[in-house]
C-alpha positions as CSV (number, residue, x, y, z in Angstrom):
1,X,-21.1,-4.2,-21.6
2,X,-19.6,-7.6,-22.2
3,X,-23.3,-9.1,-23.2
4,X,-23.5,-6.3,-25.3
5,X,-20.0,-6.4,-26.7
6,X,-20.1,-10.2,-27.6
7,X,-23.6,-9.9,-29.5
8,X,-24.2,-13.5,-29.0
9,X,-28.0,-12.7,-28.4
10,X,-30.5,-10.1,-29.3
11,X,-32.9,-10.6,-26.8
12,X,-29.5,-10.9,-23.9
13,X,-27.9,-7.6,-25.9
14,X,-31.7,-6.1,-25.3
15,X,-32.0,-6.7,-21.7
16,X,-28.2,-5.7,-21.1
17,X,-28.8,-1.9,-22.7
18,X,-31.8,-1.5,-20.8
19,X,-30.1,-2.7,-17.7
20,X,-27.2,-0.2,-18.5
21,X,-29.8,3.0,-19.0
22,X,-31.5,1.7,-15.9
23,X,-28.5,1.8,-13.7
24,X,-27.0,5.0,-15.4
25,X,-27.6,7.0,-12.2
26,X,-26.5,4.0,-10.0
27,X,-23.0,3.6,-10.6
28,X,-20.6,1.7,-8.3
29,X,-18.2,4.1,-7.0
30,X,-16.2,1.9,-6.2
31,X,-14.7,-1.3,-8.3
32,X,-12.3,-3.7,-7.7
33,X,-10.5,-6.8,-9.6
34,X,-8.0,-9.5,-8.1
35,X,-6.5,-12.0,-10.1
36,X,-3.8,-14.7,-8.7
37,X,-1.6,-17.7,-10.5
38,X,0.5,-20.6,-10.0
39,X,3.1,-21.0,-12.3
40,X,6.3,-22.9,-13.5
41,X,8.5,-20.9,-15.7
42,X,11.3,-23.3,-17.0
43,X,14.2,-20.6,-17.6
44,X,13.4,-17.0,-15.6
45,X,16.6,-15.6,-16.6
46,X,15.8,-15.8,-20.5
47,X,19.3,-17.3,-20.6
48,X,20.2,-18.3,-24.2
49,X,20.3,-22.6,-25.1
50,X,24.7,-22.7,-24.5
51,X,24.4,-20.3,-21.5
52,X,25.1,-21.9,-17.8
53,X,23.1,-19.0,-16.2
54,X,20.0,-20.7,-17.0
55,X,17.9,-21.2,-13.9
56,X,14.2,-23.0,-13.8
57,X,11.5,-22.3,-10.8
58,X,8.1,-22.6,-10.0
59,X,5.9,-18.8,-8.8
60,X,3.1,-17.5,-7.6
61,X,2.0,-13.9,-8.7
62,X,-1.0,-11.5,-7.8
63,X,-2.4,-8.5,-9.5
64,X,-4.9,-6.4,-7.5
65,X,-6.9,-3.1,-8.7
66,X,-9.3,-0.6,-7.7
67,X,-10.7,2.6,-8.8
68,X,-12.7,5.2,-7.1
69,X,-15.1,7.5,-8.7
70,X,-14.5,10.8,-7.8
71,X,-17.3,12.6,-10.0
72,X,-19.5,12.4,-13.0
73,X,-20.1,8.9,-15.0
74,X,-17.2,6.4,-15.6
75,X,-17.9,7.0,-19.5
76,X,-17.9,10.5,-18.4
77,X,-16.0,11.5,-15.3
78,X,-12.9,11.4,-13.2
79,X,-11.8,8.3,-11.3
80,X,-9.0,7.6,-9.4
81,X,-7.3,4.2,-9.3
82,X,-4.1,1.9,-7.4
83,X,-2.9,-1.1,-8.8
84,X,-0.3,-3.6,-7.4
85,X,1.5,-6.5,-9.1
86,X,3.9,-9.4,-7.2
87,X,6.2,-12.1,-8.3
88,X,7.8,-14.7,-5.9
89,X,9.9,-17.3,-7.1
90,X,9.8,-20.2,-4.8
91,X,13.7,-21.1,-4.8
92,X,15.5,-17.7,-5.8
93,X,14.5,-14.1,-4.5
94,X,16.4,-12.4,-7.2
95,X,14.1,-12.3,-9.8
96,X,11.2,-11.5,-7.3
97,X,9.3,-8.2,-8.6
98,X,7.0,-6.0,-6.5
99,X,5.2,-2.8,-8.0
100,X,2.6,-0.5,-7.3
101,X,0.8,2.5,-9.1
102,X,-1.1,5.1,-8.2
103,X,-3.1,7.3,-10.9
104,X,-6.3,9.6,-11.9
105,X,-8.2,9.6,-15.3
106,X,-10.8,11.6,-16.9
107,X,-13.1,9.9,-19.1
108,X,-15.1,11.6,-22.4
109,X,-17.2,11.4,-24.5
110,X,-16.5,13.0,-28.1
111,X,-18.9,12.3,-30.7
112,X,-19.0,8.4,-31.3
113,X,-15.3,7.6,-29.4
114,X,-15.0,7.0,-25.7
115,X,-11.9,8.5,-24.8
116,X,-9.6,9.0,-21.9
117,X,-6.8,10.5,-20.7
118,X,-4.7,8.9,-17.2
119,X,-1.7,10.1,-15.5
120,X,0.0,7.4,-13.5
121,X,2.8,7.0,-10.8
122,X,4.4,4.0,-10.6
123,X,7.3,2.3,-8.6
124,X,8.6,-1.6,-8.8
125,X,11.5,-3.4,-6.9
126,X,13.1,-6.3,-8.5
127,X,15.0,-8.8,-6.9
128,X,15.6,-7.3,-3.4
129,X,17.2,-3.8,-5.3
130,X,14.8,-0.5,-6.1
131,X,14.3,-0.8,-9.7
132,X,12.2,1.7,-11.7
133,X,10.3,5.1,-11.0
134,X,7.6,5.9,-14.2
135,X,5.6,8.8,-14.7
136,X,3.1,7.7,-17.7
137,X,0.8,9.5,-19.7
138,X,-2.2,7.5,-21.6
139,X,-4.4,8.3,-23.9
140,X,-7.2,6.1,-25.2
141,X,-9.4,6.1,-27.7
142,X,-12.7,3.4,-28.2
143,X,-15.3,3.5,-31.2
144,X,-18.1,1.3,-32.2
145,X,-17.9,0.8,-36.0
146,X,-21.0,-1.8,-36.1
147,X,-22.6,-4.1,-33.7
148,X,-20.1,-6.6,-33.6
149,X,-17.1,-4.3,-34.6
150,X,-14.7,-2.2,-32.5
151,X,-12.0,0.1,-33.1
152,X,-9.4,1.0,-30.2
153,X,-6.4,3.6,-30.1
154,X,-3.8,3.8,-27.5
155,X,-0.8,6.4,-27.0
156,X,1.5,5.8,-23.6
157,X,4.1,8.0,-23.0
158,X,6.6,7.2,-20.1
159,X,9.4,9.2,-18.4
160,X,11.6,6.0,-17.0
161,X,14.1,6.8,-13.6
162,X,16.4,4.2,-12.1
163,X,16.2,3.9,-8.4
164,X,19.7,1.8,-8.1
165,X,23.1,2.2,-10.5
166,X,23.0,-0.9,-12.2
167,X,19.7,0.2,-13.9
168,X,20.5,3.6,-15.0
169,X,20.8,1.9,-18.4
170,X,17.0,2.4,-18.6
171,X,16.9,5.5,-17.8
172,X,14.5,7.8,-20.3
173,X,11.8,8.2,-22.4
174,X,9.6,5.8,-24.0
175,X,6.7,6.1,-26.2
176,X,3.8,3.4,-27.6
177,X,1.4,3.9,-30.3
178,X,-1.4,1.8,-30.8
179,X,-4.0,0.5,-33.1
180,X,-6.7,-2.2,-32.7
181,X,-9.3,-4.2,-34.2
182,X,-12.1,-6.3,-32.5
183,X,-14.8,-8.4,-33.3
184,X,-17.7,-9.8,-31.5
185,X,-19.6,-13.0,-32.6
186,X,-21.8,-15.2,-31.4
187,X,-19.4,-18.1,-30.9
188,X,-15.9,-16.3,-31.4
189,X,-14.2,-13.2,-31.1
190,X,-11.2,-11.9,-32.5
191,X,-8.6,-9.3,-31.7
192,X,-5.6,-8.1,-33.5
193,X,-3.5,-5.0,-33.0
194,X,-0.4,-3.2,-34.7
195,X,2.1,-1.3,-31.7
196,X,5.2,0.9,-32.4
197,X,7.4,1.3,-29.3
198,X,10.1,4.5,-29.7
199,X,13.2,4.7,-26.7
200,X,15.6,7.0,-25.9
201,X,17.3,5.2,-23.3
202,X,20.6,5.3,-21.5
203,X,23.6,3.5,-22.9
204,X,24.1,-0.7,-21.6
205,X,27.9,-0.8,-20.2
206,X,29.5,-3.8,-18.9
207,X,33.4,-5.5,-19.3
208,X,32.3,-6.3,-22.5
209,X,30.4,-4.2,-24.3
210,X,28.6,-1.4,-24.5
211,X,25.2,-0.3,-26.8
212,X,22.7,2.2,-26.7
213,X,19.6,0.9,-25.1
214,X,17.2,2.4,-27.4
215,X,15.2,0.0,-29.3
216,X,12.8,0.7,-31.9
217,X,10.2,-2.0,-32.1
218,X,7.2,-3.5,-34.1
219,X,4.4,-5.5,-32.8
220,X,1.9,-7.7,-34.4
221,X,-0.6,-9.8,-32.4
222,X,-3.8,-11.7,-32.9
223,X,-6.3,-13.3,-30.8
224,X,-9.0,-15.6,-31.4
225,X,-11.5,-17.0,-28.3
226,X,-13.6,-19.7,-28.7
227,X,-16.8,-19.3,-26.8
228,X,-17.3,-23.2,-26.4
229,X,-20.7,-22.9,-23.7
230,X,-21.6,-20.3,-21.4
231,X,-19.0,-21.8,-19.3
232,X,-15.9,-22.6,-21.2
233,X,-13.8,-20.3,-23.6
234,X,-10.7,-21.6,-25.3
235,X,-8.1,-19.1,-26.4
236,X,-4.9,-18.5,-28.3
237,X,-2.9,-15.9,-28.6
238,X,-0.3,-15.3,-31.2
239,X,2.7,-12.2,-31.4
240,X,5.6,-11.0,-33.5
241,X,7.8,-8.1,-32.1
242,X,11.2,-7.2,-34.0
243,X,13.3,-4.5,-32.0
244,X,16.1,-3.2,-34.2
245,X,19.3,-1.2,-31.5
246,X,21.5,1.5,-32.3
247,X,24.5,0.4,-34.0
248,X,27.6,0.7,-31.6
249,X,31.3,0.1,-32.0
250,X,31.0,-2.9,-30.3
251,X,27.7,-4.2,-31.1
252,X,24.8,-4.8,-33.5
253,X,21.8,-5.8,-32.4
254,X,18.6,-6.9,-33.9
255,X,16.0,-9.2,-32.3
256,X,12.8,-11.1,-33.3
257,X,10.2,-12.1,-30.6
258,X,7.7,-14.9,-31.6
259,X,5.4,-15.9,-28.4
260,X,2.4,-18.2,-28.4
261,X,0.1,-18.7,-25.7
262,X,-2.9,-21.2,-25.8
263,X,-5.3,-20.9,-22.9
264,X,-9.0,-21.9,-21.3
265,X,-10.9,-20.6,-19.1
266,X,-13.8,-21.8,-16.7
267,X,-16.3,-19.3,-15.8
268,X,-18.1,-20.1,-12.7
269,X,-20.3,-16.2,-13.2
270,X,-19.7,-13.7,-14.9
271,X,-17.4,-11.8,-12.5
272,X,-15.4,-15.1,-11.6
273,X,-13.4,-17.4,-14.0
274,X,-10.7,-20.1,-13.3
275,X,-8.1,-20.0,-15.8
276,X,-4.9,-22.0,-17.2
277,X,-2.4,-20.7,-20.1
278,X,0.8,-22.1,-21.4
279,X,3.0,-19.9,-23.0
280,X,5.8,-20.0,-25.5
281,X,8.6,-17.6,-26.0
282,X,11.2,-17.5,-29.0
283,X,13.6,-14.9,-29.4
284,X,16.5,-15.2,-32.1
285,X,18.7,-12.1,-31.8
286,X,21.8,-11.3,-33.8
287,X,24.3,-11.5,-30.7
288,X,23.6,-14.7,-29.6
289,X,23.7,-14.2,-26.3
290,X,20.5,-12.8,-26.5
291,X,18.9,-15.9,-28.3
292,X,16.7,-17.8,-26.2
293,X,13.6,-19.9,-25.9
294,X,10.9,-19.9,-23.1
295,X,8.1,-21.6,-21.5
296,X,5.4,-20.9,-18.7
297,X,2.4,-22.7,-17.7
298,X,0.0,-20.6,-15.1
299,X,-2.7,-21.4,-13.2
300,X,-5.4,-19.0,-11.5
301,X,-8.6,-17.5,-10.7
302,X,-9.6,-13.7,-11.2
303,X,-12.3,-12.1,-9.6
304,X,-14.4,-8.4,-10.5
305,X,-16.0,-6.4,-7.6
């Protein structure tokens, strides 16, 4: 699907769809995908410039998925699928975060879109507290507009439960709507998508303050990878998100996001890669103690099964 995806090479693209009809009734049932990082993040708590909170640390982190077919084709059928996601500061255990998920999807086709629709279960920990039950509904949408051009949709709704008091802020409903552009060349590739995120969330109280935690925000992001060999891809990878907050009594809040992350990869097959990013985080927000900057450098390896 990637070969014939990237249209990098008619005869490649040719021998990839007749591999695909040829292995149509020879589908893995099973599937599987590991990924793992070393990392330095230079201020985990997002603590604004004139804040003492501020705390730097080196990580390690680890995402692991599989999926199960239960029946039919994975274009076509229902799968079953676990995930689990890790995050261990080496000096400090309270920004550690653990979660794991558990979910089923049925995939169809409809006309020219492949489209899907997943419930999930999900549960996290962070820092040695329970954090967040989610129940989340996802919809997808994929549609081939040309050989090189693709069109994706996405709709995520999620019912959002806090497993310890201090959280209950985040308590709710939160809903994400999608839309995508890609396209595949011989030597590049580009991606860029549009996302509105909608909250009803509880209400943020401290000695303070207090604000309605429901943002409403806009997303704008662009991709571009650089297919320098076989071997080597560089990427970067550019976003804007603006949340605008209830106004409150006590507070008015408005923030702008800018993040930029420039990355290569190594790809030893095409299953196995060795990767390194560096990212960059801005975020200006009208109460300043929100303001901060933000940088991360991983490195890691990811394998598919």
């Amino acid at each position: 699907n990637e070969v014939i995806d990237s249209g990098r090479d008619e005869k490649l693209t040719k021998l990839s769809q007749r591999q695909l009809e040829a292995l149509k009734n020879k589908e893995n049932q099973i599937t599987a995908y590991v990924s793992a990082n070393l990392g330095y993040d230079d201020n985990i708590t997002s603590a604004s410039d004139d804040s003492v909170l501020g705390d730097s640390d080196s990580f390690y982190d680890l995402y692991a998925s599989v999926d199960y077919l239960i029946s039919g084709k994975r274009r076509e059928g229902w799968v079953a699928d676990a995930n689990l996601y890790s995050i261990d500061y080496s000096d400090t255990d309270n920004y550690d975060e653990y979660q794991y998920a558990l979910g089923i999807k049925r995939a169809l086709l409809l006309n020219d879109w492949e489209t899907s629709a997943q419930l999930s279960l999900s549960k996290s920990v962070f820092g040695e507290d329970d954090y967040l039950s989610t129940t989340k509904i996802d919809l997808y949408g994929r549609k081939v507009l040309s050989s090189n051009d693709r069109l994706y949709l996405r709709y995520r709704l999620e019912d959002i439960n806090s497993d310890q008091q201090l959280y209950d802020y985040l308590d709710g409903w939160r809903q994400r709507f999608k839309v995508e552009f890609r396209q595949y060349n011989r030597d590049d590739s580009r991606q860029v998508y549009y996302e509105l995120e909608l909250n009803d969330r509880s209400e943020l109280v401290t000695s303070l303050y207090a604000y309605d935690y429901s943002p409403l925000r806009h997303t704008i992001h662009a991709k571009y990878i650089r297919y320098l060999n076989d071997r080597w891809h560089l990427s970067s990878d550019l976003s804007y998100r603006l949340s605008n907050y209830p106004d409150s009594t006590s507070m008015n809040r408005n923030d702008e996001q800018l993040r930029l992350e420039l990355g290569a990869d190594y790809r030893i097959d095409s299953s196995f890669k060795l990767t390194a990013k560096l990212q960059f985080t801005n975020v200006d927000s009208s109460e300043d103690r929100y303001s901060y900057d933000k940088s991360v450098i991983r490195f890691g390896l990811s394998k598919f099964f």
